[in-house]
SEFIZA-3560 file (N, C-alpha, C; in Angstrom, 3 decimals):
REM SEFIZA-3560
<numar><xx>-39.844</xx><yy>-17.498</yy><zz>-6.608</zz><atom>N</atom></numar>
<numar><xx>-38.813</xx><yy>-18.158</yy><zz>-5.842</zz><atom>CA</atom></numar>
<numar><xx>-39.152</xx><yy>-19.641</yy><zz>-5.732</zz><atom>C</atom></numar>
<numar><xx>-38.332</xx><yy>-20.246</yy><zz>-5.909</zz><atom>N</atom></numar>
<numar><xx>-38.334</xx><yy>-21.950</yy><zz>-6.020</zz><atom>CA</atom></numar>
<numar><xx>-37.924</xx><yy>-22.655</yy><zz>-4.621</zz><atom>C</atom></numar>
<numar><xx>-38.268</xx><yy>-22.971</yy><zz>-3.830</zz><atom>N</atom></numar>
<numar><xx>-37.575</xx><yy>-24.111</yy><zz>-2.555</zz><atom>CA</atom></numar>
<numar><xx>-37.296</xx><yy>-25.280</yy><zz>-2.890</zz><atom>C</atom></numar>
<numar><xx>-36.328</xx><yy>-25.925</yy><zz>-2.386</zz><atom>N</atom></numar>
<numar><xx>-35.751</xx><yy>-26.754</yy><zz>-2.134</zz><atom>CA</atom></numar>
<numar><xx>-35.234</xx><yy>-27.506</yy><zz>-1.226</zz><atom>C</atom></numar>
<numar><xx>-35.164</xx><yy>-28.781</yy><zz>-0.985</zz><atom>N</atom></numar>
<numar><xx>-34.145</xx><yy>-29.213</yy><zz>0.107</zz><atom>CA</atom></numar>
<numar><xx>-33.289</xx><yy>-30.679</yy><zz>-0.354</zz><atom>C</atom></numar>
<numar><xx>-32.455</xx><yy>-30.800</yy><zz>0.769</zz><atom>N</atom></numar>
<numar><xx>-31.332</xx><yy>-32.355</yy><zz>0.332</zz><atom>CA</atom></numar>
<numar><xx>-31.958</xx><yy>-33.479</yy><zz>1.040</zz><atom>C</atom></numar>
<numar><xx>-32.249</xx><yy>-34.433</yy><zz>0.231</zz><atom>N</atom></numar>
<numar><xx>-32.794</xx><yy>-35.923</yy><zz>0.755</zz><atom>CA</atom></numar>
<numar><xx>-31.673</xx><yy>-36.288</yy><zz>1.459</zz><atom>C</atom></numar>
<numar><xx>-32.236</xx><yy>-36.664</yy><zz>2.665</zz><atom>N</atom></numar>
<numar><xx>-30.821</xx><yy>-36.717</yy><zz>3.537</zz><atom>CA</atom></numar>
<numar><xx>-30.623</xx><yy>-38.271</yy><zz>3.294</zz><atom>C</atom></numar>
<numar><xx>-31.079</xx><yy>-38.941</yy><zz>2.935</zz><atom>N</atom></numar>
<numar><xx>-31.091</xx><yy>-40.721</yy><zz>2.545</zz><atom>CA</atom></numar>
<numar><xx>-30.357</xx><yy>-40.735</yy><zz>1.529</zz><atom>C</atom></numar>
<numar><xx>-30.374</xx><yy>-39.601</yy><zz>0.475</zz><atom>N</atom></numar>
<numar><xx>-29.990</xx><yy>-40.024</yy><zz>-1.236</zz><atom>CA</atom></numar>
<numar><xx>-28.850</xx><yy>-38.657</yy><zz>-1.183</zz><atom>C</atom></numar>
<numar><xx>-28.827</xx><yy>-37.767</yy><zz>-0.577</zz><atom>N</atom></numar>
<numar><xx>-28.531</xx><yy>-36.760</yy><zz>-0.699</zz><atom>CA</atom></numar>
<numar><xx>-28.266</xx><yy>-35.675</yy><zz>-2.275</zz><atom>C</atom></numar>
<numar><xx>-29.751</xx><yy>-36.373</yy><zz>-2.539</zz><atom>N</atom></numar>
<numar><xx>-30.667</xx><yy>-35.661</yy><zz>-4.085</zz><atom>CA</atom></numar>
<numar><xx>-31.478</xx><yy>-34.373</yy><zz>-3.795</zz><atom>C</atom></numar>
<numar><xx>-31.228</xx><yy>-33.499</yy><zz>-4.492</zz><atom>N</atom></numar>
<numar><xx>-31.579</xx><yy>-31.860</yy><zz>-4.735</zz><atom>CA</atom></numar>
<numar><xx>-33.021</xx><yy>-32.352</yy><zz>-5.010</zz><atom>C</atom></numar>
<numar><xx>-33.735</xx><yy>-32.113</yy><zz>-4.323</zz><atom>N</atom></numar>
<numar><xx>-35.312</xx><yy>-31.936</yy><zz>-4.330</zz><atom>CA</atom></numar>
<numar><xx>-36.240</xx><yy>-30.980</yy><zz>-4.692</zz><atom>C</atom></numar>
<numar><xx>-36.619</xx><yy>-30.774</yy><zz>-5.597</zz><atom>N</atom></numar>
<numar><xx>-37.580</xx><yy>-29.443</yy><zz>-5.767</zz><atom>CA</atom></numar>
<numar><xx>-38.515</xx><yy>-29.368</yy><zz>-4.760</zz><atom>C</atom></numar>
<numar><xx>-38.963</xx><yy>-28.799</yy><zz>-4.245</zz><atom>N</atom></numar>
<numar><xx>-40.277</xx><yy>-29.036</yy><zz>-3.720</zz><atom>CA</atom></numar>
<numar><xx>-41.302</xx><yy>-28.696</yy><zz>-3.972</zz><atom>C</atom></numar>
<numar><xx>-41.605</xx><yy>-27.831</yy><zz>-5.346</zz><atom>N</atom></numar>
<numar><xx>-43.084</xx><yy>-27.587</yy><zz>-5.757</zz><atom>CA</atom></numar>
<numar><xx>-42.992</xx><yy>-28.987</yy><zz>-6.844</zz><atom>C</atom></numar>
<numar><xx>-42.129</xx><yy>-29.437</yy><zz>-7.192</zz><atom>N</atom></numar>
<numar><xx>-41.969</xx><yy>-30.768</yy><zz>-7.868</zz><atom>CA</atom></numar>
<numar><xx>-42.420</xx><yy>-31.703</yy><zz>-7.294</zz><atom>C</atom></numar>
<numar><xx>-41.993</xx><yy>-31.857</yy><zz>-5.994</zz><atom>N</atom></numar>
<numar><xx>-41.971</xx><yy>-33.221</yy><zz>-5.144</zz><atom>CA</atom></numar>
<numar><xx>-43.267</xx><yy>-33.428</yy><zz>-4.736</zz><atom>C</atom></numar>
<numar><xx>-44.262</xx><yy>-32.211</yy><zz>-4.201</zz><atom>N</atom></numar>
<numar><xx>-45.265</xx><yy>-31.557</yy><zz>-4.003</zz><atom>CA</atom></numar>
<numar><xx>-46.060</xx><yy>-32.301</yy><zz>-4.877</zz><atom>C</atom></numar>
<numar><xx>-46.076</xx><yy>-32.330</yy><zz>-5.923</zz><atom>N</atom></numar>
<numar><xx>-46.973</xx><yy>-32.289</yy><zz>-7.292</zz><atom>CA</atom></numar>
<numar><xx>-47.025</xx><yy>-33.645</yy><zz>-7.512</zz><atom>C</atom></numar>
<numar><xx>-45.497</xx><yy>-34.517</yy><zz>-7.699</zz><atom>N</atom></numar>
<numar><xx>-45.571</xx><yy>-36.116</yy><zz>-7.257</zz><atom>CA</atom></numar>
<numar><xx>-46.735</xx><yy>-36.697</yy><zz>-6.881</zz><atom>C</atom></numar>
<numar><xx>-46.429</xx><yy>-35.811</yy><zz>-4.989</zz><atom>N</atom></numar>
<numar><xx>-46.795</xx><yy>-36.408</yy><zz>-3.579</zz><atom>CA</atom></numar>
<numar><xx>-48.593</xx><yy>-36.550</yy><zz>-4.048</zz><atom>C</atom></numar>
<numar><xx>-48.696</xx><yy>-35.567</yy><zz>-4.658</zz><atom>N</atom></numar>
<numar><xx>-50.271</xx><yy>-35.214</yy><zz>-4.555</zz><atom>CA</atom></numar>
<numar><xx>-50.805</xx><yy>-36.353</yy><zz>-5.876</zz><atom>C</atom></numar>
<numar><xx>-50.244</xx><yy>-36.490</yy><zz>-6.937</zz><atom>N</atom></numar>
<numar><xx>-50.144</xx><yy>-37.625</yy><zz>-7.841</zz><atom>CA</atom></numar>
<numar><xx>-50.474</xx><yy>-38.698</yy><zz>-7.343</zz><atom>C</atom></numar>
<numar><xx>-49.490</xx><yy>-39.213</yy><zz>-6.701</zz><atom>N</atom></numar>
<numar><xx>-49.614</xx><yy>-40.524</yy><zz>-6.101</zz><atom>CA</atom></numar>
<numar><xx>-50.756</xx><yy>-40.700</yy><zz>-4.804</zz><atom>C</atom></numar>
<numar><xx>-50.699</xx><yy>-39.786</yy><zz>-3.806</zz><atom>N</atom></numar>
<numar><xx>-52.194</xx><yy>-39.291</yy><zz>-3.298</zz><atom>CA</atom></numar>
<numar><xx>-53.624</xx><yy>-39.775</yy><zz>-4.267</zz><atom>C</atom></numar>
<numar><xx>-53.766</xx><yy>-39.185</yy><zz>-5.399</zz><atom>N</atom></numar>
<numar><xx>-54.808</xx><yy>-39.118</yy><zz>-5.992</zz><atom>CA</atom></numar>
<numar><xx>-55.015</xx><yy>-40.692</yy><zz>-6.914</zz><atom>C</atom></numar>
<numar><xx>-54.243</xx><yy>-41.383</yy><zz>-6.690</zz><atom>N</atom></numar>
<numar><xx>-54.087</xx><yy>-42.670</yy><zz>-7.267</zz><atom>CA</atom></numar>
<numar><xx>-54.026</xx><yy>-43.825</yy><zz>-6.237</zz><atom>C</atom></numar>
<numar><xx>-54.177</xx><yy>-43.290</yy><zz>-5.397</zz><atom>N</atom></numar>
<numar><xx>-54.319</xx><yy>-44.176</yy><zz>-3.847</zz><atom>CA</atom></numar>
<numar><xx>-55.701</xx><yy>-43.888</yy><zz>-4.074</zz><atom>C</atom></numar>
<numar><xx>-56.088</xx><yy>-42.609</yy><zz>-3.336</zz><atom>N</atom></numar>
<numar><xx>-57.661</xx><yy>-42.898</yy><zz>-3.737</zz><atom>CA</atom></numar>
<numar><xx>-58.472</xx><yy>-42.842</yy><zz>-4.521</zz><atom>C</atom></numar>
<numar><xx>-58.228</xx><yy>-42.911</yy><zz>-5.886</zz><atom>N</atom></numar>
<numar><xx>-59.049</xx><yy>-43.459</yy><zz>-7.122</zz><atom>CA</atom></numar>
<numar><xx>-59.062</xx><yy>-44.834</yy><zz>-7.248</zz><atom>C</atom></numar>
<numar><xx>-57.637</xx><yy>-45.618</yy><zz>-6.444</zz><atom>N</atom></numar>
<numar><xx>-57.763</xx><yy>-47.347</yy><zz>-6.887</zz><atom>CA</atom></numar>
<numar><xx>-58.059</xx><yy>-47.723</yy><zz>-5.513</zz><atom>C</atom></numar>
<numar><xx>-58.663</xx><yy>-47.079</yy><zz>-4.417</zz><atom>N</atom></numar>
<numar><xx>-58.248</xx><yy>-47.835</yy><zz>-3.540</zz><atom>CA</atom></numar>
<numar><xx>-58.849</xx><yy>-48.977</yy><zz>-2.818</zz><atom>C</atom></numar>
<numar><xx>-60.702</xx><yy>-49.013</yy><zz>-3.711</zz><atom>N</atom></numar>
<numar><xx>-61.273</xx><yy>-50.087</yy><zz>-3.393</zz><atom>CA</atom></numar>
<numar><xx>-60.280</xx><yy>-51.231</yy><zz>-4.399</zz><atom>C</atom></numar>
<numar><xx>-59.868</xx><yy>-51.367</yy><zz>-5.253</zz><atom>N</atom></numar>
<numar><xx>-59.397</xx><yy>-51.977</yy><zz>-6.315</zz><atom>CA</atom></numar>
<numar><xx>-58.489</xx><yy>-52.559</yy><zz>-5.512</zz><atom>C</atom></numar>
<numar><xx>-57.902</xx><yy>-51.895</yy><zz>-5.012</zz><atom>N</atom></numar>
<numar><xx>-56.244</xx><yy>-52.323</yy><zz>-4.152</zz><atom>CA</atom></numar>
<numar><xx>-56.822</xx><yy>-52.934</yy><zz>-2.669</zz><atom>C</atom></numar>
<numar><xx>-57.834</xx><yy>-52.425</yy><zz>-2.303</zz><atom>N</atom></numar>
<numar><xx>-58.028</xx><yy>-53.058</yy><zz>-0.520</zz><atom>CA</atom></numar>
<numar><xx>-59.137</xx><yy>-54.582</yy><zz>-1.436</zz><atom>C</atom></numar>
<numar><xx>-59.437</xx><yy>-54.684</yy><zz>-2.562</zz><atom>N</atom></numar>
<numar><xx>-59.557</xx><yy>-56.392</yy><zz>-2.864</zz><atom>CA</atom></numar>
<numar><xx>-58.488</xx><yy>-57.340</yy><zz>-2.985</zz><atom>C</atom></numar>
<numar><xx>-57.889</xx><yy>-56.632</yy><zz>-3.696</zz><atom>N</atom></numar>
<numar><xx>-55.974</xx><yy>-57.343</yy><zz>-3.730</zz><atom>CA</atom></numar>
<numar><xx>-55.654</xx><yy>-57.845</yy><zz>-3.105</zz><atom>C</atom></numar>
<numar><xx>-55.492</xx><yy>-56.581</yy><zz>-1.988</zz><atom>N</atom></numar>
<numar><xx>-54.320</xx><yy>-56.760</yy><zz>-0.999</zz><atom>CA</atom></numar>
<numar><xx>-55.131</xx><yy>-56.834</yy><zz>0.448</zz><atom>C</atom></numar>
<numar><xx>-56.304</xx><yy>-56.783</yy><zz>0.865</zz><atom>N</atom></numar>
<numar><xx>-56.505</xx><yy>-56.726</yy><zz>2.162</zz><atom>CA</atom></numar>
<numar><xx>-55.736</xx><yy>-56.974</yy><zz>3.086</zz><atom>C</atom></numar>
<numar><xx>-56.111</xx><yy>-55.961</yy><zz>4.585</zz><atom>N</atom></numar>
<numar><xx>-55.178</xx><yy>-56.229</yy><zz>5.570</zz><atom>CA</atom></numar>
<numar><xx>-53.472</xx><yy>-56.155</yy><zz>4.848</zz><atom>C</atom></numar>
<numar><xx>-53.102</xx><yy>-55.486</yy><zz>4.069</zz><atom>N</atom></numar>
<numar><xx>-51.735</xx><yy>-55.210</yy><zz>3.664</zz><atom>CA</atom></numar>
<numar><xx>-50.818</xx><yy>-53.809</yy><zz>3.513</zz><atom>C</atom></numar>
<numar><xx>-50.180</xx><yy>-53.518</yy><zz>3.645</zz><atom>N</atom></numar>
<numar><xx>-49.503</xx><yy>-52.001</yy><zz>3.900</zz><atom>CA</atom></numar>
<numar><xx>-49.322</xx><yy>-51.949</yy><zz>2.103</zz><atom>C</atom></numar>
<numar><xx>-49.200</xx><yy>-50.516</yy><zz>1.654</zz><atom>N</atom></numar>
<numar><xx>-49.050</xx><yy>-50.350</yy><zz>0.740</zz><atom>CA</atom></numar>
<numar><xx>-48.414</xx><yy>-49.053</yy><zz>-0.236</zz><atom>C</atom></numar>
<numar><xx>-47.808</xx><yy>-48.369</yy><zz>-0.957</zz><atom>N</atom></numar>
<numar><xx>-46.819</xx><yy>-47.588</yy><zz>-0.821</zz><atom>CA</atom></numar>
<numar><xx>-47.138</xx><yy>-47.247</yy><zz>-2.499</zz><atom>C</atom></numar>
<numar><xx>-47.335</xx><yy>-45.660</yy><zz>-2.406</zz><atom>N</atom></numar>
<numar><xx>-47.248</xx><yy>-45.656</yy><zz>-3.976</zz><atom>CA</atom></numar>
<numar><xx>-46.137</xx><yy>-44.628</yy><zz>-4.149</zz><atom>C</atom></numar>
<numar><xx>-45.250</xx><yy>-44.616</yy><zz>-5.278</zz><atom>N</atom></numar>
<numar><xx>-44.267</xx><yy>-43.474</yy><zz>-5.698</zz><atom>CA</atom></numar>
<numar><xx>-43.914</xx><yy>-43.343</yy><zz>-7.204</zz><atom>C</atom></numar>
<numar><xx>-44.598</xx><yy>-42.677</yy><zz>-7.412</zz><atom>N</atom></numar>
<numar><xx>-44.391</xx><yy>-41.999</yy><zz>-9.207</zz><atom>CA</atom></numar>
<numar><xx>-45.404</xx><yy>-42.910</yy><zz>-9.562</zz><atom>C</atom></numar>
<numar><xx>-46.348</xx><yy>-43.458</yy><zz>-9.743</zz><atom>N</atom></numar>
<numar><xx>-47.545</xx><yy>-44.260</yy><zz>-10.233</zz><atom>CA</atom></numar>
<numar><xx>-47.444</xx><yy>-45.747</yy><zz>-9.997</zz><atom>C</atom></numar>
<numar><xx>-45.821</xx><yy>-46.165</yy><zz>-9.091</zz><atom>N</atom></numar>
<numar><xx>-45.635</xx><yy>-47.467</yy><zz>-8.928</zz><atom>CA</atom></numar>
<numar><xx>-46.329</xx><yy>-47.530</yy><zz>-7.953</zz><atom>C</atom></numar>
<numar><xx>-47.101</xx><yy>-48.848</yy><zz>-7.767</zz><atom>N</atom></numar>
<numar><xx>-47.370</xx><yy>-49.449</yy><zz>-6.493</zz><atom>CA</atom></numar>
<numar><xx>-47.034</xx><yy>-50.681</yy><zz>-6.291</zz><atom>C</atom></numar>
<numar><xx>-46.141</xx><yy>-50.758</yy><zz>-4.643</zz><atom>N</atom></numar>
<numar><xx>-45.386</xx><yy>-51.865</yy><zz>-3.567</zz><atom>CA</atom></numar>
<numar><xx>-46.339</xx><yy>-51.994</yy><zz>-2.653</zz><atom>C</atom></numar>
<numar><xx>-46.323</xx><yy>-53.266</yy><zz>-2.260</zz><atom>N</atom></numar>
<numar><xx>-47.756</xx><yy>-53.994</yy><zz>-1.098</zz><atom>CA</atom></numar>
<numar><xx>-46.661</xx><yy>-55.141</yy><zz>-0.678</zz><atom>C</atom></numar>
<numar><xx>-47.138</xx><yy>-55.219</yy><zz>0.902</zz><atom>N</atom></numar>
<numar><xx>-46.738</xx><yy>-55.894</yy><zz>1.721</zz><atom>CA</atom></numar>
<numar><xx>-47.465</xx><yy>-56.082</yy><zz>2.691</zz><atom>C</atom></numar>
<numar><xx>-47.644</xx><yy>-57.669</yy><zz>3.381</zz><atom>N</atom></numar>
<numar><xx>-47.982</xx><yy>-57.990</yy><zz>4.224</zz><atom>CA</atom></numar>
<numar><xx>-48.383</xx><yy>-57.021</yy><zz>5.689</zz><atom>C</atom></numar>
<numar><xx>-46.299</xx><yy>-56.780</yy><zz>6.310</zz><atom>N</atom></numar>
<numar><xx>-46.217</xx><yy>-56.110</yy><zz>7.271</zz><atom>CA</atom></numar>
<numar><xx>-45.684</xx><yy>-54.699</yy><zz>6.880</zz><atom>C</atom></numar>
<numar><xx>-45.430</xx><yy>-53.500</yy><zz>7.612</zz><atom>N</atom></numar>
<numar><xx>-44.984</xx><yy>-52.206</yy><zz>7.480</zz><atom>CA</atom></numar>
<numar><xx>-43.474</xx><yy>-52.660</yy><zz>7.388</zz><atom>C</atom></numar>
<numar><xx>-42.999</xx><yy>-53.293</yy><zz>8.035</zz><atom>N</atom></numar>
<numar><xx>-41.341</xx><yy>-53.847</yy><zz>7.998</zz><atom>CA</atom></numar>
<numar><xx>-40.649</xx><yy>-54.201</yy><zz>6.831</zz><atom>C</atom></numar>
<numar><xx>-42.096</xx><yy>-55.231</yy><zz>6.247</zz><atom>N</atom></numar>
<numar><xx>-41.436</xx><yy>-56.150</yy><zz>4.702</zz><atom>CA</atom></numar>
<numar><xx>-41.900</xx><yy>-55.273</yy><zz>3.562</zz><atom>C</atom></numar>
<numar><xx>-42.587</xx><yy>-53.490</yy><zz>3.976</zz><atom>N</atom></numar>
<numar><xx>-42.927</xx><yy>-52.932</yy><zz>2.736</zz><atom>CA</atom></numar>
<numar><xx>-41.558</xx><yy>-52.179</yy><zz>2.751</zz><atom>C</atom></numar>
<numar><xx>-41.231</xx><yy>-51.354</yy><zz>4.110</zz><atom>N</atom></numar>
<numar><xx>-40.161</xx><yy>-51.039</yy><zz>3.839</zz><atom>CA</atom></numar>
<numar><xx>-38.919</xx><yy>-51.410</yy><zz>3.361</zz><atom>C</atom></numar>
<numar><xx>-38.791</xx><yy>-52.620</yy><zz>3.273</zz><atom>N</atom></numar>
<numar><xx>-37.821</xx><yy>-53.870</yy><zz>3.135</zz><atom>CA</atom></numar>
<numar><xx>-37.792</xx><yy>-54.042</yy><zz>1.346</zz><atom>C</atom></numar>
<numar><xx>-39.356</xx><yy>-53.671</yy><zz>1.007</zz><atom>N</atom></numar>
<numar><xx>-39.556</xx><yy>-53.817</yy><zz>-0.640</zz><atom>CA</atom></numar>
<numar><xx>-39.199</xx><yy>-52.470</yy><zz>-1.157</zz><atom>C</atom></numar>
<numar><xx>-39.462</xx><yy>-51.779</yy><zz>-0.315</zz><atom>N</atom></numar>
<numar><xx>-38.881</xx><yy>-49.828</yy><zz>-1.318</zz><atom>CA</atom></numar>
<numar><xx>-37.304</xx><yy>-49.694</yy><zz>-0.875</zz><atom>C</atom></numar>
<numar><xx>-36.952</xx><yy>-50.333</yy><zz>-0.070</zz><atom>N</atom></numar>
<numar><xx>-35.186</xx><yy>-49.906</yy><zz>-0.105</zz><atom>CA</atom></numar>
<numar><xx>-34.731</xx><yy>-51.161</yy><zz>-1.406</zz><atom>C</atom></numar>
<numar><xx>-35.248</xx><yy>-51.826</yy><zz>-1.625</zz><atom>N</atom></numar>
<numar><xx>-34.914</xx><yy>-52.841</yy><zz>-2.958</zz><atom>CA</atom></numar>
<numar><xx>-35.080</xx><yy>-52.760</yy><zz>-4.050</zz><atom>C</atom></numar>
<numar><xx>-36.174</xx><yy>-51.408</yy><zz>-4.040</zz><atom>N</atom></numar>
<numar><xx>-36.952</xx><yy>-51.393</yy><zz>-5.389</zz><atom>CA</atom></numar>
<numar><xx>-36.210</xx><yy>-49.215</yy><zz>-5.712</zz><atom>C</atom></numar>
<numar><xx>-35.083</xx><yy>-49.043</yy><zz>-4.891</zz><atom>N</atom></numar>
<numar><xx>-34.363</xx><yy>-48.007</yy><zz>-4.772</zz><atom>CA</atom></numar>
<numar><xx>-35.422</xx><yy>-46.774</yy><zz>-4.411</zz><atom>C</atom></numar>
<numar><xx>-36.657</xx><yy>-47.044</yy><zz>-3.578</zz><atom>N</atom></numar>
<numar><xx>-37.874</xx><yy>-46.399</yy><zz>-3.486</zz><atom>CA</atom></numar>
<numar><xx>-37.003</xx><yy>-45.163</yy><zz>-2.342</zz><atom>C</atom></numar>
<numar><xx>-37.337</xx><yy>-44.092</yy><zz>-2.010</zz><atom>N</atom></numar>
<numar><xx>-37.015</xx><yy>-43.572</yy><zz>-0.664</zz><atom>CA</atom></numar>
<numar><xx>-38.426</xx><yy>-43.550</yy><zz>-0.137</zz><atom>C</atom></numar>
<numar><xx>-38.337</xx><yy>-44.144</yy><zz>0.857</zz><atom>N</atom></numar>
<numar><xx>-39.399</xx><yy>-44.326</yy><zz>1.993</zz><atom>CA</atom></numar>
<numar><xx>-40.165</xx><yy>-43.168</yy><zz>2.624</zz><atom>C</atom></numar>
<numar><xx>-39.428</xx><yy>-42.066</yy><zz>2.820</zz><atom>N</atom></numar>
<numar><xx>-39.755</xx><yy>-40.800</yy><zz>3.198</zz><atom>CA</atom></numar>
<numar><xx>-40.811</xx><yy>-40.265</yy><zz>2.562</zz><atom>C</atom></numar>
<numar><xx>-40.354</xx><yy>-40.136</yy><zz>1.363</zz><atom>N</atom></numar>
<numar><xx>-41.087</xx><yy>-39.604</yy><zz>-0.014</zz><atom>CA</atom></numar>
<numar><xx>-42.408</xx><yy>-40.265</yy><zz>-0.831</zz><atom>C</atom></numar>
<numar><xx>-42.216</xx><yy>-41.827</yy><zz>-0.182</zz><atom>N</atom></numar>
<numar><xx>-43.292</xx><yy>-42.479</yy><zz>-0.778</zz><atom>CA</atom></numar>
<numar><xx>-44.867</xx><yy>-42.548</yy><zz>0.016</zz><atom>C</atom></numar>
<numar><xx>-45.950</xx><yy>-42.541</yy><zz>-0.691</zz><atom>N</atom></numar>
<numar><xx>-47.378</xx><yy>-42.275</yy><zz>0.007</zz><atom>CA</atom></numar>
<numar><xx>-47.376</xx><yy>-43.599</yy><zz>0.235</zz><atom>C</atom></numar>
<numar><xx>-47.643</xx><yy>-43.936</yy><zz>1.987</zz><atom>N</atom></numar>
<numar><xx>-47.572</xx><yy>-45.070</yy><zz>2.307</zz><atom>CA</atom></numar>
<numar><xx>-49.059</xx><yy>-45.417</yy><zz>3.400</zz><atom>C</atom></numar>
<numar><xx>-49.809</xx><yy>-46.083</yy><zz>2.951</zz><atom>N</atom></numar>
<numar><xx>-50.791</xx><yy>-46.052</yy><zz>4.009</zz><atom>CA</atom></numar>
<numar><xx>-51.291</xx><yy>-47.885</yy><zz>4.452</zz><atom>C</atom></numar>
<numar><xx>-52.062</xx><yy>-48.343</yy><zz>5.194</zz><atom>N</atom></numar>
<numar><xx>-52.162</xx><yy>-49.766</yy><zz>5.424</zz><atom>CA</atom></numar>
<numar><xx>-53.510</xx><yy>-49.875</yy><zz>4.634</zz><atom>C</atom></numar>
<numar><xx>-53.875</xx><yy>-50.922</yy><zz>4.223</zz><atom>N</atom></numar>
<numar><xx>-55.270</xx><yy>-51.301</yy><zz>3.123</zz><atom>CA</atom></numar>
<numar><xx>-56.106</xx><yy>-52.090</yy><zz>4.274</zz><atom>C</atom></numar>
<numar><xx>-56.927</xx><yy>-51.436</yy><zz>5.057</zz><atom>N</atom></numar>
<numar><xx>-57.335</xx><yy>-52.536</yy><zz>6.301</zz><atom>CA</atom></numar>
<numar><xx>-58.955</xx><yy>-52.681</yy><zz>5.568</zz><atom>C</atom></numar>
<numar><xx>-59.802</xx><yy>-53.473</yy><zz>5.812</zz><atom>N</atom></numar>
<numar><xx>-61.037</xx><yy>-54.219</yy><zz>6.067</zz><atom>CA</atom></numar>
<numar><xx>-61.894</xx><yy>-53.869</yy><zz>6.558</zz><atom>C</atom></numar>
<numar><xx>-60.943</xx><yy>-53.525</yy><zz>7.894</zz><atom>N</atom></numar>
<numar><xx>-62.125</xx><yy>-52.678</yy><zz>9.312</zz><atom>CA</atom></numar>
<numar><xx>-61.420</xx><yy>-51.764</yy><zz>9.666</zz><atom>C</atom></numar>
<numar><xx>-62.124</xx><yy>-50.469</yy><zz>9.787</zz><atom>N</atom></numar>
<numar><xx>-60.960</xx><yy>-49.231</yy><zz>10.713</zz><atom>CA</atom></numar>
<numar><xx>-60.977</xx><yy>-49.579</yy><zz>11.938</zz><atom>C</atom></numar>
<numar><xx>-59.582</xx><yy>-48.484</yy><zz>12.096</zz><atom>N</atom></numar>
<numar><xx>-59.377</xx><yy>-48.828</yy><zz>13.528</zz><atom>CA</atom></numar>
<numar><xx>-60.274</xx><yy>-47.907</yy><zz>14.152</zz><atom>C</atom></numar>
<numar><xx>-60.724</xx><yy>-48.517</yy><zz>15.633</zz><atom>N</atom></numar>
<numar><xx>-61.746</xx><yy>-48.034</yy><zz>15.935</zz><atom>CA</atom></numar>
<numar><xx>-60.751</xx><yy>-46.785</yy><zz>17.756</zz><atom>C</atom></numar>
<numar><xx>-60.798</xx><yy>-45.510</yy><zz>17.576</zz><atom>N</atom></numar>
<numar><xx>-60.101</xx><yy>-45.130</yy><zz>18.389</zz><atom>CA</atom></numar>
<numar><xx>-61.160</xx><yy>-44.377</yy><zz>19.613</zz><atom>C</atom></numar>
<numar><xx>-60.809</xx><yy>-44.433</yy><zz>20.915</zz><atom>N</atom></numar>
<numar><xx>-61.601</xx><yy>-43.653</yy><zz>21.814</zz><atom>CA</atom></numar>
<numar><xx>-61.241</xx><yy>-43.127</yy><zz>22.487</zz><atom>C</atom></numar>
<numar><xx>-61.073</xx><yy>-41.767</yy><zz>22.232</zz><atom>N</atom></numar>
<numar><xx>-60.288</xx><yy>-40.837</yy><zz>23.215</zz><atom>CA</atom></numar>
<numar><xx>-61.627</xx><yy>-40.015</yy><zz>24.196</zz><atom>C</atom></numar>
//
């Protein structure tokens, strides 16, 4: 049995052991380049989908670059390239 669902942005038939397989693609290419990419781009948000990679300053102007570049945002592996982690204390 195959699942599926409707991109509610594009309203495109999605496989999801497809989309799955992408997601994990582009996953695995974030972190194989990602010292490569946090020299680049430090301190910059950054977005990979189908082997493309979009970098931006702020989270605002990346999203601003994948609705231009016909990216869906949802779908794309999007994480920030920081320097220093954030340091959290719960």
């Amino acid at each position: 049995m195959r699942y599926a669902w409707i991109d509610m942005a594009t309203t495109e038939r999605v496989d999801a052991q497809q989309e799955l397989a992408r997601f994990q693609r582009d996953t695995d290419y974030f972190l194989a380049h990602h010292d490569e990419l946090l020299r680049e781009y430090p301190d910059h948000w950054v977005a990979i989908y189908e082997g493309r990679v979009i970098v931006a300053a702020e989270f605002d102007a990346l999203l601003a670059r994948l609705s231009e570049a016909g990216v869906p945002a949802g779908r794309a592996y999007i994480q920030p390239l920081k320097q220093k982690p954030d340091i959290l204390i719960v």
